[in-house]
N, C-alpha and C positions, 0 to 999 in steps of 0.2 A: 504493500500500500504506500500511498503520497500520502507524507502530512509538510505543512507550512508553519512557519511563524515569522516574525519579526526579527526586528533588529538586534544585536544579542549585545556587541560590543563588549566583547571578550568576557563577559561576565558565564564563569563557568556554571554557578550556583542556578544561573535559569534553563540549564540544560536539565535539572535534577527536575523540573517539573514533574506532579503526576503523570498527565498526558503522556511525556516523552516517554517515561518510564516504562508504559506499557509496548512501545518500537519494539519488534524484533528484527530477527535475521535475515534479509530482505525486504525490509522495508526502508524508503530514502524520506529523508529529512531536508526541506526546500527551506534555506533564510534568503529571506528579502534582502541583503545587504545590510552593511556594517556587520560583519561579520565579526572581525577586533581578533581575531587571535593568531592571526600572523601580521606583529605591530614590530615588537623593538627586539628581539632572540633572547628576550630575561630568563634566567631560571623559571620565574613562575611561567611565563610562556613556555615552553617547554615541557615545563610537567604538566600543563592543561593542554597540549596537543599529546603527550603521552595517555593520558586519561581519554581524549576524544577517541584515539586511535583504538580502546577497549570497547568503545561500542558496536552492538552486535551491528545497527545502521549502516547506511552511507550518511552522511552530510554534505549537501551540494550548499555552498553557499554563490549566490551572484555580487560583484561588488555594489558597496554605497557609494556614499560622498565622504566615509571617513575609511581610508584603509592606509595599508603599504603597498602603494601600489608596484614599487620599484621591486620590493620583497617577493610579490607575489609572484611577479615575473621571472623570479628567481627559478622557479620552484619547473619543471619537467612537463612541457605539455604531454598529453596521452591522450588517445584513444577512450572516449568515455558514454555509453549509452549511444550511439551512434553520431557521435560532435566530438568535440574537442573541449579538454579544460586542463588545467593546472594541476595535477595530483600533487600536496601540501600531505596526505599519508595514506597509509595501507586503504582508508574510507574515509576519506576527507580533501574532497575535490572545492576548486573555485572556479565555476562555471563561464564558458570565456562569453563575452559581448557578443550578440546577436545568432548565436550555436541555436538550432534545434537538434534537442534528443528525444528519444522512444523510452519510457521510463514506465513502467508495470502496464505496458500495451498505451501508453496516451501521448500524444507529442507535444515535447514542452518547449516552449520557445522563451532564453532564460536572453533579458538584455540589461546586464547591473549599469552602476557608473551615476553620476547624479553629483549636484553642488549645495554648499552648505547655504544655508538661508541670508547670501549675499545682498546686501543694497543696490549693488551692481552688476551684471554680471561680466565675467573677464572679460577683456577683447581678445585674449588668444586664449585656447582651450587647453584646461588644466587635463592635468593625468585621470583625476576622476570624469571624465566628461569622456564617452564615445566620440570618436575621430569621424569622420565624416564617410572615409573607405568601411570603417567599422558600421554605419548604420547604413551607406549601399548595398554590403552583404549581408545587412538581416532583412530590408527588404529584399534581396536576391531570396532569399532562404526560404521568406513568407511565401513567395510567389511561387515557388519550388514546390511549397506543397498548397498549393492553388488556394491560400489564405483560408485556408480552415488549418486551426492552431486550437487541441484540446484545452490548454494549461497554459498560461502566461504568466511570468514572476518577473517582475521589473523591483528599482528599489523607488523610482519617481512614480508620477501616477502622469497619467494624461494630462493637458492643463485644464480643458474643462472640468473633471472630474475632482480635481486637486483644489480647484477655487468652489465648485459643490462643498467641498467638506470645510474649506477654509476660505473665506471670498476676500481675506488680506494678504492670501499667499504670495509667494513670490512666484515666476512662471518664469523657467529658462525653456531653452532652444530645445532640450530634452522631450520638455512637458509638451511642446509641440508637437513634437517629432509623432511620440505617444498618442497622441489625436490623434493622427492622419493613420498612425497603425490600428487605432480603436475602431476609425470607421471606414476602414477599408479590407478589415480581416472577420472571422466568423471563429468564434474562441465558445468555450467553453466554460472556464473561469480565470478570471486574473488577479493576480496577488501583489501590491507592493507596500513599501514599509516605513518611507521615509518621513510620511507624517508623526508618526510614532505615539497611532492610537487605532483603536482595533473599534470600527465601525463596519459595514457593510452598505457600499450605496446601493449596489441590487444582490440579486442572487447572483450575478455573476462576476461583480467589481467590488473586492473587499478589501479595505485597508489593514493590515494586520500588525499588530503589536506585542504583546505578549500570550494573546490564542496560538493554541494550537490547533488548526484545521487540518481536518481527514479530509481527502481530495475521494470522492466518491467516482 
């Protein structure tokens, strides 16, 4: 089975959740971004990717607006669920920008990356921000599978949807981008995290935060 949550930001103790608890051995774990636990190579980092690495799960995380991004890049792309990503350990992937995979028969079309609640936004695009080559190939990829996409996990949300839940939000190039994907694909549920509060606009557009949803 899929389940999702939010943001975790390296905080090990919200992985002990009940919900989680109940994950077995084949089952995958989707975070929305900000991930946090490949940040600075501390001791404590380490024995909390040591511990991640004991669970029976995968853990896919997509990037946010707070990572290592340089770090992450460090880490071995592979072969993963039919895409590509970062394998970080034995079960602990960072899902690369704009990749669709096949994950317990549903295709999940996973696009992290996103900026923090800026005043302005940059004139040249930071490392958290998808490159332009990066969002040609995920529309390639939509189109690839004739824009029906079971699963969606972004860590921004659409900009319409993002100013729905917050009407003083800030709206980057992202938040756009995420429209024109919203209404030009046929999905089945979509997941991001950035707001960092667990509402649900429909049944199919859920902001999620410290829920854990079972993807049915």
């Amino acid at each position: 089975m899929i389940f999702v949550t939010g943001d975790i930001h390296g905080d090990y103790d919200s992985l002990m959740d009940r919900e989680l608890n109940k994950l077995k051995k084949g089952d995958t774990l989707l975070v929305t971004g900000d991930f946090g636990f490949v940040w600075d190579n501390s001791n404590k980092e380490k024995s909390n990717l040591r511990k991640l690495s004991k669970k029976k799960y995968d853990i896919l995380f997509v990037e946010g607006a707070h990572e290592n991004f340089e770090k992450i890049r460090e880490y071995p792309q592979t072969d993963l669920y039919g895409g590509k990503a970062y394998k970080i350990d034995r079960n602990l992937f960072c899902l690369k920008r704009g990749e669709i995979y096949t994950i317990d028969g549903k295709s999940v079309f996973a696009l992290g990356g996103g900026l923090p609640p800026y005043e302005d936004e940059p004139r040249e695009c930071p490392p958290s921000m998808p490159t332009d080559d990066e969002l040609k190939a995920a529309v390639d990829k939509i189109r690839q599978h004739k824009r029906r996409i079971d699963l969606i996990v972004t860590h921004e949300a659409p900009a319409s949807v993002k100013r729905m839940i917050d009407r003083n939000a800030t709206v980057n190039d992202l938040n756009i981008f995420l429209d024109t994907v919203m209404k030009n694909t046929r999905y089945g549920k979509w997941y991001f995290g950035a707001l960092h509060r667990d509402h649900a606009v429909s049944d199919s557009l859920i902001c999620v935060f410290e829920e854990v949803h079972k993807v049915e």
